[in-house]
C-alpha positions in Angstrom: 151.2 78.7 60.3 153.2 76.2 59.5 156.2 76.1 57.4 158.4 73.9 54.7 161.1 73.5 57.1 160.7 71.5 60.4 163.6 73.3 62.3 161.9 76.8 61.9 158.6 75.3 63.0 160.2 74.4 66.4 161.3 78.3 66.7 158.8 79.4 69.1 160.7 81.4 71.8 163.3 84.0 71.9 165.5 81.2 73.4 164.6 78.8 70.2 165.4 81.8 67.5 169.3 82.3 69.5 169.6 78.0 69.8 168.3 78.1 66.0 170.5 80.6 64.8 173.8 79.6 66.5 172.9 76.0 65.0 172.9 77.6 61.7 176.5 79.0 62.4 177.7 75.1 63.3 176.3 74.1 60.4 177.7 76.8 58.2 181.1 76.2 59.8 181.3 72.6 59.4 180.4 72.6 56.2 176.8 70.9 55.9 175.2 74.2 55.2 176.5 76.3 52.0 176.2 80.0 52.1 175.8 82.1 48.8 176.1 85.3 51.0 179.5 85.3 52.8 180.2 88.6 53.4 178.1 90.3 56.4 176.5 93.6 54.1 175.9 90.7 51.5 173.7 88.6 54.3 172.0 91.8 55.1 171.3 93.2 51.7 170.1 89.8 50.7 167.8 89.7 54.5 166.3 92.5 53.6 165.6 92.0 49.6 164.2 88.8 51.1 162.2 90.4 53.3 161.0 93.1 51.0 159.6 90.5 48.9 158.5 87.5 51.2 154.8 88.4 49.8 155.9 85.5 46.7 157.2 83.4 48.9 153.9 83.6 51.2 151.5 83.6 48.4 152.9 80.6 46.7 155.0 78.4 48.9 153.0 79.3 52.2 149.8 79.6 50.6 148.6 82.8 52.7 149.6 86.2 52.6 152.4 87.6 55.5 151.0 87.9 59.0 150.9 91.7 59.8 152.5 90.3 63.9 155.7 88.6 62.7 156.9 85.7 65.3 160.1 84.4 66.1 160.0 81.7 63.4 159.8 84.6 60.8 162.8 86.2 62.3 164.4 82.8 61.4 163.4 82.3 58.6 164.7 85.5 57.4 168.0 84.8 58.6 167.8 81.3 56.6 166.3 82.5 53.4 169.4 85.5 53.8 172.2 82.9 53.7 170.9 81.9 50.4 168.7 84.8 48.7 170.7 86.3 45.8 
């Protein structure tokens, strides 16, 4: 599978998904990222809504349906649809 973004196609590895992630903080903090879910139960309602109905964003961005095994580029991209996912 390969997805839209570059950066989560790099997250192979446990160690790549904690890199990724604390990257995504940086980012956040210094301003180049923008967050529409600031508080920490608004990130995780919005991870899980997201997650709940990744099946659209599979079937028409991805262009297959979810894998049943998820890897640790899903994982990421969870966290990165969350930030913005309203």
């Amino acid at each position: 599978m390969s997805w839209p973004d570059a950066e989560l196609d790099a997250v192979v590895t446990r160690e790549d998904l904690a890199r990724y992630l604390m990257e995504l903080a940086v980012k956040i903090g210094d301003g180049r990222l923008s967050v529409e879910n600031s508080s920490t139960s608004a990130f995780l309602d919005s991870a899980g809504r997201w997650t709940k109905s990744m099946d659209g964003f599979f079937k028409n961005i991805m262009k297959e349906p979810v894998p049943d095994d998820p890897n640790w580029a899903m994982v990421a991209a969870i966290f990165r649809a969350a930030l913005v996912y309203e």
